[in-house]
C-alpha positions as CSV (number, residue, x, y, z in Angstrom):
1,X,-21.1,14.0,-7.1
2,X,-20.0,12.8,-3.4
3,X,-18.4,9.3,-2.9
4,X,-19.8,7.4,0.4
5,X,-16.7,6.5,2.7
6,X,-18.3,4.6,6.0
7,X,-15.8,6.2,8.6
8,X,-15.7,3.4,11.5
9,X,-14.3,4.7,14.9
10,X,-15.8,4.8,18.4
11,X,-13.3,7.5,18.9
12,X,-15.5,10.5,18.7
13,X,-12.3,13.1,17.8
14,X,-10.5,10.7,15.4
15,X,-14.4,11.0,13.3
16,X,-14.5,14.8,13.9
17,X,-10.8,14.4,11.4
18,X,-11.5,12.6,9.2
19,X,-15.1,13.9,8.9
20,X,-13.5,17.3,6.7
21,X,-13.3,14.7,4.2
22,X,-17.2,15.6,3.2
23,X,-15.2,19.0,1.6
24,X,-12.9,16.9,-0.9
25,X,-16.0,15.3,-2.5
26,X,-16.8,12.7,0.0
27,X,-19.9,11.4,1.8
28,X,-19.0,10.4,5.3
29,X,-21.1,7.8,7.4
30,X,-20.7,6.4,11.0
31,X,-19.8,3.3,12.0
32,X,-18.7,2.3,15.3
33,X,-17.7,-0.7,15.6
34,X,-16.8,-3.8,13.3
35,X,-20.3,-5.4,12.9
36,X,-21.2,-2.0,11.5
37,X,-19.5,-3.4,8.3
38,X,-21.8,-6.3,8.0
39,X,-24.9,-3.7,6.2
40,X,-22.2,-1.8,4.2
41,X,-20.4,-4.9,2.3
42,X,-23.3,-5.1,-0.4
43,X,-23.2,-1.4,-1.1
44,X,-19.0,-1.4,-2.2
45,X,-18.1,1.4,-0.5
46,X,-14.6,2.6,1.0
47,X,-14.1,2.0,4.3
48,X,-11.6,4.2,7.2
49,X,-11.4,2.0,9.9
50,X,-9.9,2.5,13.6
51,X,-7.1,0.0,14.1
52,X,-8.1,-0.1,17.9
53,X,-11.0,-2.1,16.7
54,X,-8.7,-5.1,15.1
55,X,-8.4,-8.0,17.4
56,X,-5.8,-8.8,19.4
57,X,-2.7,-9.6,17.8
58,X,-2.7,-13.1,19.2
59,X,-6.1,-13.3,17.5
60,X,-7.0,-13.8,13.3
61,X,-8.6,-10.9,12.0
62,X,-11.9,-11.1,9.9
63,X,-11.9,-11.4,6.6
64,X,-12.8,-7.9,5.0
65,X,-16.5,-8.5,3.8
66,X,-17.0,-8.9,0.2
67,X,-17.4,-5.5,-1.6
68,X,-15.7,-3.6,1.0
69,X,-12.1,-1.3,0.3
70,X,-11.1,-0.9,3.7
71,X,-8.3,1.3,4.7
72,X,-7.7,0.4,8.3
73,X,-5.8,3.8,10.2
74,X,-3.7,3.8,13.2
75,X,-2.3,6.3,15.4
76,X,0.2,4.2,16.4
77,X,1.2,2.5,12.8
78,X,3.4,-0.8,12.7
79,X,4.5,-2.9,10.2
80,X,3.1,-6.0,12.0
81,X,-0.6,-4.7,12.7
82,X,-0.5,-3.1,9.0
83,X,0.6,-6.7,7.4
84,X,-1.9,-8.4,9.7
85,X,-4.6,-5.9,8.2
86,X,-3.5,-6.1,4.5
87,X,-3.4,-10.2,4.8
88,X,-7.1,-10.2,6.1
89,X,-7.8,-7.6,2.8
90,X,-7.5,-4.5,4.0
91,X,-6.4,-2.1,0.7
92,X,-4.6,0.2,2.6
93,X,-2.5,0.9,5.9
94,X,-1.9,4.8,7.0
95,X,-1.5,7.0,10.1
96,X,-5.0,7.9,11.3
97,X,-4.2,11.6,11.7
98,X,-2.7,11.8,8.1
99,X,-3.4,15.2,6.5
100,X,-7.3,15.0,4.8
101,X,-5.7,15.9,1.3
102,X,-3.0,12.8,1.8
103,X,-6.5,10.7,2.8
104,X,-8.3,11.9,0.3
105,X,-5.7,10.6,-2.3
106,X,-5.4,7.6,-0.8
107,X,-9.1,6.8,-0.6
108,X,-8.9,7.6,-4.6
109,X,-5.9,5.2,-5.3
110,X,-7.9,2.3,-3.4
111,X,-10.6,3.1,-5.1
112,X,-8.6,2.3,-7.9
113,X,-7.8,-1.2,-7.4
114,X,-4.6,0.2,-5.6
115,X,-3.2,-0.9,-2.6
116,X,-1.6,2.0,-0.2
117,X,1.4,1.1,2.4
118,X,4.2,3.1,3.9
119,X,7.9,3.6,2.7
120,X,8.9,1.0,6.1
121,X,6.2,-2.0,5.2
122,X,6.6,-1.8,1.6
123,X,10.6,-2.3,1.5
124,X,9.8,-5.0,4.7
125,X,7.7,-7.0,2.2
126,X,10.1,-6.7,-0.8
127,X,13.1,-8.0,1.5
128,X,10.6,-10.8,2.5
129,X,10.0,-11.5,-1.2
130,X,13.8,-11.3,-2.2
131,X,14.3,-13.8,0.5
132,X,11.5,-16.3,-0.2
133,X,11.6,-16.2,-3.9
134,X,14.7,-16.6,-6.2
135,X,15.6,-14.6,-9.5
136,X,13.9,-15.6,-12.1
137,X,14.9,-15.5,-15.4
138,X,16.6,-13.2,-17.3
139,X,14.2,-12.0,-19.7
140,X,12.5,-9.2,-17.4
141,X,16.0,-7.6,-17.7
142,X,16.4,-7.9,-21.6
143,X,16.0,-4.1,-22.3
144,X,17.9,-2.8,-19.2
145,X,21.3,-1.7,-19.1
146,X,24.4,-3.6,-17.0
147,X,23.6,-0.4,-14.3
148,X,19.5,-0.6,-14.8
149,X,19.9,-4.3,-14.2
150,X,22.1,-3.6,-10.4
151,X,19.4,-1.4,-9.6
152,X,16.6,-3.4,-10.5
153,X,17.6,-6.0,-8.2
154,X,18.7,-4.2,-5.0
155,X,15.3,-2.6,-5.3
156,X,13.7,-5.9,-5.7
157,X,15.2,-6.8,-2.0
158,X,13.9,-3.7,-0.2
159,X,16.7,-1.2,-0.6
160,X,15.7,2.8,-0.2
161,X,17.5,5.0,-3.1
162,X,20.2,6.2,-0.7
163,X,21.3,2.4,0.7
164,X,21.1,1.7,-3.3
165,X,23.6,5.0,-4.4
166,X,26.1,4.1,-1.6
167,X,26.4,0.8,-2.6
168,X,26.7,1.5,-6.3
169,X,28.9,4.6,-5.9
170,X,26.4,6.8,-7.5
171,X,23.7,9.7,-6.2
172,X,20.5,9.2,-5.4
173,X,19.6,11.5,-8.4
174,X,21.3,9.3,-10.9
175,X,19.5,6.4,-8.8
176,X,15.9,8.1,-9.3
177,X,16.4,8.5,-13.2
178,X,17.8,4.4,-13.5
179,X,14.4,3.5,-11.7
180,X,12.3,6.2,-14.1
181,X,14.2,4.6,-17.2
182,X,13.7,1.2,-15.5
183,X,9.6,1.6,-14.9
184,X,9.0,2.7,-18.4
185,X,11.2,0.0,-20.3
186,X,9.4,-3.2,-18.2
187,X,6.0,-1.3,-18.1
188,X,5.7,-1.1,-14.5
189,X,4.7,1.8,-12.0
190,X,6.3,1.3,-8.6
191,X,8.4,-1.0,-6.6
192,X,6.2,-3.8,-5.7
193,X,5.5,-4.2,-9.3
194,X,9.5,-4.1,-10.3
195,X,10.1,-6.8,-7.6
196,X,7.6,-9.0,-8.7
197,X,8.9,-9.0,-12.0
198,X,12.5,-9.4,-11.2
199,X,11.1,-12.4,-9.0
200,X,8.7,-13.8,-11.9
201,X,5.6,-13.6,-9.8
202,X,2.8,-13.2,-11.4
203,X,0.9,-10.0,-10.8
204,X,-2.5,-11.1,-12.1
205,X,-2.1,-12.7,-9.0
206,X,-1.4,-10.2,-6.7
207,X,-5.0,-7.7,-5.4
208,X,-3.7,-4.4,-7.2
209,X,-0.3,-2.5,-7.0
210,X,1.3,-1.1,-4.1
211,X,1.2,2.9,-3.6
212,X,3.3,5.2,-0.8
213,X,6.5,5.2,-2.6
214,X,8.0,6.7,-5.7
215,X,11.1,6.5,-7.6
């Protein structure tokens, strides 16, 4: 059984790409350009869109019709234009020319409920949230040890595994297995998740989990 995926780009190469995608179980359409979503939001299908056809970035971008998972791809990718895309809805943020088998997974992780971002955005928003939002209590870190708890936290505030190790004194091995013993004792499954907890936000909240980075 295919999946639809409405492929929106007036770029006729950038289609030819990510038109393969009809060999890893997929069902590609054309779109060209944004009011092609307008049919397409009833349906709840995935959407690939061009980021050459977001607005300006002195201009708001549309809000992502109902029923639509739009990953918006850029050959050019920025933290700005991808945060811009996820706060008007978009589920995802990647390089248009990604590999088709790193599309294809990404596609399936939206589908999901998942939301996909790069290693750069993702620790960008946790620093934003460790800056806006203080600790909360103590009870998220209950179960962890004294070292679990040091790493909990400089992940919360955006640090990558290696910036974490040099500050602790310790490899980025031993760093890997604290964050494996550290997801499976608070129940979580990647960063975003850990830093909202460590900053009591409530996930119910929150449009999914955040995918592109491991432990």
């Amino acid at each position: 059984m295919t999946i639809p995926v409405l492929l929106l780009t007036a770029d006729d190469a950038l289609y030819q790409h990510w038109a393969g995608l009809d060999g890893l179980g997929w069902a590609p359409a054309r779109g060209h350009r944004l009011t092609d979503l307008a049919p397409w939001g009833r349906r709840g299908v995935l959407v690939i869109m061009d980021a050459r056809l977001l607005p300006r970035a002195d201009t708001d971008i549309p809000d992502v019709p109902t029923g639509l998972q739009v990953v918006v791809a850029s050959s050019h990718p920025g933290d700005p234009e991808g945060q811009r895309a996820l706060v008007a809805g978009a589920a995802g943020y990647v390089h248009a020319y990604m590999p088709l088998t790193g599309l294809d997974r990404v596609l399936r992780h939206v589908m999901g409920g998942e939301i996909w971002v790069g290693k750069s955005m993702l620790s960008r928003m946790l620093s934003q949230i460790g800056q806006a939002v203080p600790e909360s209590s103590q009870d998220w870190a209950r179960d962890l040890t004294v070292r679990e708890r040091d790493v909990a936290r400089y992940v919360a505030l955006g640090h990558s595994n290696q910036s974490i190790a040099d500050v602790l004194g310790i490899t980025e091995r031993t760093v890997r297995a604290h964050l494996s013993a550290i997801f499976e004792k608070l129940g979580v499954t990647d960063r975003l998740m850990l830093a909202l907890r460590v900053h009591g936000i409530d996930q119910t909240a929150t449009q999914g989990t955040a995918k592109g980075v491991g432990v």
